[in-house]
Every structure is written in structure tokens, then in C-alpha cells.
Phi, psi and omega in degrees: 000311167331304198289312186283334218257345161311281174315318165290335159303281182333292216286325192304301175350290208278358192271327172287319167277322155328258147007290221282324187278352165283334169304299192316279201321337168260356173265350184222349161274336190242163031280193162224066189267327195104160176315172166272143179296146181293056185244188159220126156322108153275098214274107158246191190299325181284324145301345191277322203276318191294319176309295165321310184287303164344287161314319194233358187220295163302263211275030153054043179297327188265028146320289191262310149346350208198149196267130181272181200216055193285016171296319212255210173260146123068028174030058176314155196272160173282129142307113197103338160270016187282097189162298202284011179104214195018027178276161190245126200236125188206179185313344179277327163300356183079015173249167195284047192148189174237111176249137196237128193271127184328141129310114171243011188260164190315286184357297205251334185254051186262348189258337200273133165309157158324305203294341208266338193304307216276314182305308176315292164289018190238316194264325198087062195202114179286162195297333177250025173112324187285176179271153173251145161319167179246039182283334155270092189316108167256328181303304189272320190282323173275010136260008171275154181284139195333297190301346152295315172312312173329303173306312174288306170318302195277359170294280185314319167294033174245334201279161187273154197271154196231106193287104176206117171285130164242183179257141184319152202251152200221123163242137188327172173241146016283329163340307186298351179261314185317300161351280214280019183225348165326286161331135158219173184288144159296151184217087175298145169237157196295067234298118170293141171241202228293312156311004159273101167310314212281308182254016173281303202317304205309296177304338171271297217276002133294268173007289190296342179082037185303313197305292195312280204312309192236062140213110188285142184280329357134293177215033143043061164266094198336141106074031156280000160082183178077025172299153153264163172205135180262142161255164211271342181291003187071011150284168188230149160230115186258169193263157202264182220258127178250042176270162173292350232273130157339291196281283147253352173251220200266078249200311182267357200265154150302159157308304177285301200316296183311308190289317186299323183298333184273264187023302176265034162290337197257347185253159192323329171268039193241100179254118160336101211263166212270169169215122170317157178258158193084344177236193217298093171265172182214135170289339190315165176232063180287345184305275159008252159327320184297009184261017171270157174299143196294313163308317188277269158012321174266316176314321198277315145351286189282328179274334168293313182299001205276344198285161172312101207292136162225131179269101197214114155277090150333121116257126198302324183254075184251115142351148155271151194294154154273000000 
């Protein structure tokens, strides 16, 4: 008996070092993605409109970037905050830690290369090493084409720098190790171009980050909608089903019905109506997106009918309890 519980001390010993060296080895080796690439940006007026339409219309940096206005629908960003951070995604959001969305205007990144800028966003990998949540889909921006990445960079060196210091954004454990095994090397693809429906579609909807938002993992449906996402008032909102499916997803919508749902964020009578707390707000940044060309908006359209249809019911809304 002496022998067996020895022996289970021994087996326990080495289930502890293992354990304690596997730790160490995700905390001080990785993330391992490689250097920032040696590059410089070249800004011209063409790099810029293109960085811009991106940046503020597709992969939506200044979403998360820029102080939103959620008195209103769908929080359009202030005038004037294009940049500047903080917004907070923390443990009352359902997320694994407190994450603080970045200062990206010269003010802060005026120290950072091209190069360490283009890692960060392609890989998840910070100017001083560390790994980022991926609540900034880099898993997707590091399969879009250099030149495009190019394009957001010579945007972002244009904003006016704003001064506001933040605080490090941290995460729970386990979260604080699991991090560090996220990041990976980017594997850019060409920007297809636009009369290929099939990988243009794809590439904007990897860009916009659709897949994250509207594929719950959880049942693993392509863009079947039903992510939840929480407001600190303890309402919930999920996000809806883009599948062709008839019945619940977009199956019956048009081709204009679809471009016309953003669109009419853009037109001139349409002013953002205030919201109340407790009733129905949405994370979509649709003001944001309806500022894509009508043309990508349709490309995208045609690439959501191509998907698998899944009958999946959404409800869009639950109320906080009272």
C-alpha cells in the first residue's frame, strides 16, 4: 500500500510539472508569430480614400475606435473621436477579462513602426509582444490583402491625434494564458476582383467580420445568427440569421430589400432616434456600414444567398428583467 500511494505521489509530482512547464512555455514563449515586418507605408491621397472607406465602412476600426453615442440606435461614433480608444468590453458583457479598445491616432502610435502597426493588426500581436483579444478580428484582417492593411495604416497616420491615455486592458484566468496561444501568422490573399461574386463576396464578409458576429460557436452554423451580446441594463441582443433560409433568415429579402436595409442610414431624412434604457438597442454599427458602396453591399448580398440555408429562429431581443 506504502508503494502504491508512492507511486501516486510520483505520478501526481510529474502531472504538476508538466502542468507548471507548459504554463511557463505559453506565457513566456508564445505568442511566436515572428518579427514586425521592415516595411513603410506609402501615403498617398489614393491610399488614404481607400484606408478611409475601410476603416469606417467595411472592417469598421473606428467602431470600437472611436467613442459611440448609444443614447442613440445602433450608437453612431462622435464627431471628433475618430480614434481615440476606450471603449470597454469587461466581465458585465459576458467577456473573459476587461478589455480597453486602443488609441490608434498619431498621439499614440507615433512611436510605433509600420511595421509593428501591420503585426498588430494582421496577427494580434502588440508593439511590445504581447497578445491582443481577438474582440479585434485580426484572425480575419490577417487573411485580407497586404494592400489593403497598407491602406488602413496610411489612414490611421492622417487622424488627428487626440490625447487620451488608457489603461491596460487584462484578462481573467484562464484567459490570461489561453491569450497568448490565439495569435497567429497571417495568410493574406489577393483582393479578388469584383466580378468574381464568390471570393470578392467572401473577402468583404471576412473584412466586415459577418462570421464572428452572426455564427453562434456553440452550434457551429455558418451565419446563422444567435450570438448574444449584453447591455449593462441586462438586456440582450442577438444577432440575426443571414442564411438564405425562407422562413428565418433572409431567404425572401431582395436583392434592393438587403441594400435598401443599410442605405437608409445614408439618407438625408434619416435621423438616429434616442433610446431609451431597457429598450431595444443593437451593436450592428449599421450608420457605419450603410457607408459601403452599393455595389460591395450587393456583392455581399449574393454571397450570403450562396450559404448554406439554416432554420434557426432568433429572437432579436430580451428585455431586462424588471
Amino acid at each position: 500500500m506504502k508503494r502504491f500511494f508512492k507511486l501516486l505521489l510520483y505520478v501526481f509530482g510529474a502531472i504538476i510539472i508538466v502542468v507548471a512547464a507548459l504554463l511557463i512555455y505559453v506565457k513566456t514563449a508564445l505568442p511566436s508569430v515572428g518579427d514586425p515586418p521592415d516595411i513603410k507605408v506609402e501615403i498617398t491621397p489614393e491610399q488614404i480614400e481607400r484606408g478611409k472607406y475601410l476603416a469606417n465602412h467595411v472592417m469598421v476600426c473606428m467602431d470600437c475606435h472611436s467613442t459611440r453615442d448609444w443614447s442613440l440606435f445602433s450608437a453612431p461614433p462622435l464627431a471628433g473621436t475618430e480614434g481615440k480608444g476606450g471603449d470597454l468590453f469587461n466581465q458585465n458583457l459576458g467577456f473573459p477579462g476587461k478589455y480597453i479598445s486602443s488609441n490608434i491616432t498619431p498621439y499614440s502610435l507615433g512611436d510605433w513602426t509600420d511595421g509593428k502597426i501591420f503585426r498588430a493588426i494582421t496577427t494580434g500581436v502588440s508593439k511590445d509582444g504581447h497578445a491582443l483579444f481577438p474582440i479585434m478580428p485580426y484572425l480575419n484582417f490577417g487573411k485580407l490583402d497586404q494592400e489593403d492593411i497598407y491602406a488602413v495604416i496610411a489612414y490611421m497616420r492622417t487622424l488627428e491625434p487626440i490625447e487620451n491615455k488608457l489603461e491596460q486592458s487584462e484578462s481573467d484566468f484562464p484567459m490570461n494564458f489561453i491569450i497568448n496561444t490565439i495569435p497567429q501568422k497571417a495568410e493574406f490573399n489577393p483582393l479578388p476582383p469584383t466580378e468574381d461574386i464568390a471570393n470578392y463576396g467572401k473577402y468583404l464578409v471576412t473584412a466586415a467580420g459577418c462570421y464572428g458576429c452572426h455564427t453562434k460557436q456553440e452550434i457551429s452554423e455558418d451565419f446563422a445568427g444567435g450570438n448574444e451580446f449584453k447591455f449593462p441594463d441586462g438586456s440582450v441582443v442577438s444577432s440575426s440569421n443571414l442564411t438564405p433560409h425562407p422562413n428565418t433568415g433572409i431567404g425572401n429579402w431582395t436583392k434592393e430589400q438587403f441594400v435598401n436595409r443599410f442605405k437608409l442610414y445614408t439618407d438625408t431624412s434619416y435621423t438616429p432616434e434616442k433610446v431609451n434604457q431597457g429598450e431595444f438597442q443593437t451593436v450592428m454599427p449599421w450608420i457605419m456600414y450603410a457607408g459601403m458602396t452599393t455595389e460591395d453591399l450587393e456583392v455581399i448580398y449574393e454571397y450570403l444567398k450562396s450559404v448554406k440555408p439554416v432554420d434557426i429562429f432568433v429572437d432579436r431581443f430580451t428585455p431586462p428583467l424588471r
